[in-house]
FIROVO-316984 format. One line per field, with one value per residue (C-alpha): x negated, y, z; residue in one letter; residue number from 1. Coordinates in steps of 0.05 Angstrom, whole numbers, always signed. Example, Ala and Ser with C-alpha at 12.3 -4.5 7.8 and 13.67 -1.06 7.14 Angstrom:
c1 = [-246; -273];
c2 = [-90; -21];
c3 = [+156; +143];
resn = [a; s];
resi = [1; 2];
This chain:
c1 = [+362; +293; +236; +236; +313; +301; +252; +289; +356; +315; +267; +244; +281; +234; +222; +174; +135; +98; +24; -16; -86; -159; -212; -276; -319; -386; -389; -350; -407; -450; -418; -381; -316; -282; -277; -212; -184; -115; -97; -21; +7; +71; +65; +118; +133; +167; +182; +177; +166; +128; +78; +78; +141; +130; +136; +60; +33; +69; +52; -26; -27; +9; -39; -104; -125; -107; -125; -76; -56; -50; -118; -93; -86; -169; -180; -105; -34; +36; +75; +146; +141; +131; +148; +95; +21; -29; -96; -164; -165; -92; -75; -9; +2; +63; +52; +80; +70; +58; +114; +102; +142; +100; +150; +135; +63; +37; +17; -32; -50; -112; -93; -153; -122; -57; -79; -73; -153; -142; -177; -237; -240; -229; -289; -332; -324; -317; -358; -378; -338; -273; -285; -285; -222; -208; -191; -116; -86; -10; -7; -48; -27; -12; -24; +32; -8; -16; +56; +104; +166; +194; +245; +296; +352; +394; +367; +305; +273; +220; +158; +178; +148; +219; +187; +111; +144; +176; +109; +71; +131; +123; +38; +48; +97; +55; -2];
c2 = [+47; +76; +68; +146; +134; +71; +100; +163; +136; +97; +149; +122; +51; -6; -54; -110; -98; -161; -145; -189; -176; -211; -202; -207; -265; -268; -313; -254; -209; -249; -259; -317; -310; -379; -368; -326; -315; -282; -238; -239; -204; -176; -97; -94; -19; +43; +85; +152; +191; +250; +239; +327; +315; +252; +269; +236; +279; +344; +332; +310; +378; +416; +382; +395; +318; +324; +380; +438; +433; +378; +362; +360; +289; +286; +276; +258; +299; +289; +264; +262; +284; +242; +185; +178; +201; +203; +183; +177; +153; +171; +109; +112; +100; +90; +116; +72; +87; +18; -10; +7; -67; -127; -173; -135; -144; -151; -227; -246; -309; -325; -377; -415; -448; -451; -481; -424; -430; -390; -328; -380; -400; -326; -294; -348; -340; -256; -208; -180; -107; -136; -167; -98; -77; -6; +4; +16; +68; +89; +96; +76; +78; +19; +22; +6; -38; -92; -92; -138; -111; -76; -106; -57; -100; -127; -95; -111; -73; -120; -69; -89; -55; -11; +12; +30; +71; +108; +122; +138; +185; +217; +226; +256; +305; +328; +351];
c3 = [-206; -213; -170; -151; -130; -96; -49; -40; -16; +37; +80; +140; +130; +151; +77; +63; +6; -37; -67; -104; -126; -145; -93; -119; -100; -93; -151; -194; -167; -198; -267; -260; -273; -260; -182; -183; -110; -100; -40; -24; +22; +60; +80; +140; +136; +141; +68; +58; +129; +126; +174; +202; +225; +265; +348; +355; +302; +328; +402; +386; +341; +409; +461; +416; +408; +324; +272; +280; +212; +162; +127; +64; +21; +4; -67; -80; -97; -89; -147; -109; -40; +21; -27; -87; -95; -149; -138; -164; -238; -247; -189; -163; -93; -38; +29; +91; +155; +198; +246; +318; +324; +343; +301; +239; +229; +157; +135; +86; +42; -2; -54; -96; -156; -124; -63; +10; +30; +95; +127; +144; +63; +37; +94; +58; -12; -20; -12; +57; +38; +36; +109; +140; +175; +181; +246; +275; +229; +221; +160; +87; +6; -29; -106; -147; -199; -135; -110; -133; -111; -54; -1; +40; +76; +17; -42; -80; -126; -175; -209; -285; -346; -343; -275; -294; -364; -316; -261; -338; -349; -275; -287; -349; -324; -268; -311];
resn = [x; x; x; x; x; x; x; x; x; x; x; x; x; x; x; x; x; x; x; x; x; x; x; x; x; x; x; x; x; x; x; x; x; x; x; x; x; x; x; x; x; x; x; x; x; x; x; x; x; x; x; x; x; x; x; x; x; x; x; x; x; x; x; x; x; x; x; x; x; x; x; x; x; x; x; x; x; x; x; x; x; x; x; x; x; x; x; x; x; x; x; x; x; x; x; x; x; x; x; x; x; x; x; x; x; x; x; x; x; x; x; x; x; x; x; x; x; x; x; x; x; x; x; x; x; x; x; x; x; x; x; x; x; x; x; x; x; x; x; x; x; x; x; x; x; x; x; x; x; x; x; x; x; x; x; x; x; x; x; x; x; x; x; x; x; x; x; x; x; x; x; x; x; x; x];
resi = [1; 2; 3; 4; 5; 6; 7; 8; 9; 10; 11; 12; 13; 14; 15; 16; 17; 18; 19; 20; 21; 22; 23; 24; 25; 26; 27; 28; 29; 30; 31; 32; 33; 34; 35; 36; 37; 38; 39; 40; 41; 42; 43; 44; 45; 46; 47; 48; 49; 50; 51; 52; 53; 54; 55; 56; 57; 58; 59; 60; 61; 62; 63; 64; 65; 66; 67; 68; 69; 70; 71; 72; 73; 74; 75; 76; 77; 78; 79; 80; 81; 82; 83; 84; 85; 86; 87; 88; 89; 90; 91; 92; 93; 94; 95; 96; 97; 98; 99; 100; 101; 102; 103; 104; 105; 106; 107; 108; 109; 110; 111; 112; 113; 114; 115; 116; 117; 118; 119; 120; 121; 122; 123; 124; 125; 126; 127; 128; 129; 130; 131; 132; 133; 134; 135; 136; 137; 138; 139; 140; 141; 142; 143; 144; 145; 146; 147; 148; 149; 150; 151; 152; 153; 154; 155; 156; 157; 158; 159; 160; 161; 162; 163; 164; 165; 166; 167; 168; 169; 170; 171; 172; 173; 174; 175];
């Protein structure tokens, strides 16, 4: 099954999606490369809802407390609608929209040379940038380089080379 299938047949389902990626360090910032600190991390979320025609979004645009049209995607376009983007740089990125369900909150670990170091451990060894939190949002992109694979009840779907030929294929359509 292809990625564009996989996320098509589940709209709206809740999934846990894996990413892995380097932060940088402040030693990395620096020029020294030997400090290598991995971010891991479990997006609890919901796939492919397009966020007009959630009943928040429709009654905020009714009552005057949101824009009364969409805003558009700000420096981005759709590559499969609601389920794929393209970004800056030719980035490829997954919408979710965050689970309103206290029980499926997203977890992070930061491993050092195999070893979890903690939030404490991570705050103290990367740069101050990656310490910011943006705020309570309902929805964010992930890029597809960082996630690992993508969870949706009983069926797992891994991001193999087989799966990045095809997102190539899908860019190079869409110009």
């Amino acid at each position: 099954m292809t990625l564009v299938e996989f996320l098509q047949s589940r709209k709206g389902v809740y999934a846990s999606i894996v990413t892995s990626r380097p932060l940088t360090t402040k030693e990395l910032s620096r020029g020294n490369k030997e400090r290598v600190i991995i971010k891991n991390t479990v997006h609890r979320i919901r796939l492919g809802v397009n966020r007009d025609a959630k009943k928040a979004v429709i009654e905020a645009r009714a009552n005057g407390t949101a824009p009364a049209t969409n805003q558009g995607l700000k420096g981005k376009e759709w590559l499969v609608f609601p389920i794929l983007k393209r970004g800056y740089g030719n980035r490829v990125l997954i919408p979710v929209h965050v689970s309103n369900n206290s029980k499926l909150r997203s977890e992070s670990t930061f491993i050092e040379n195999g070893v979890d170091i903690g939030r404490d451990g991570y705050v103290e060894a990367t740069i101050p940038s990656l310490h910011k939190r943006s705020g309570l949002r309902d929805m964010y992109d992930l890029n597809i380089d960082h996630i690992v694979n993508i969870k949706c009840g009983d069926d797992t779907l891994a991001i193999t080379d087989d799966v990045k030929r095809e997102i190539a294929e899908l860019i190079e359509q869409a110009k």
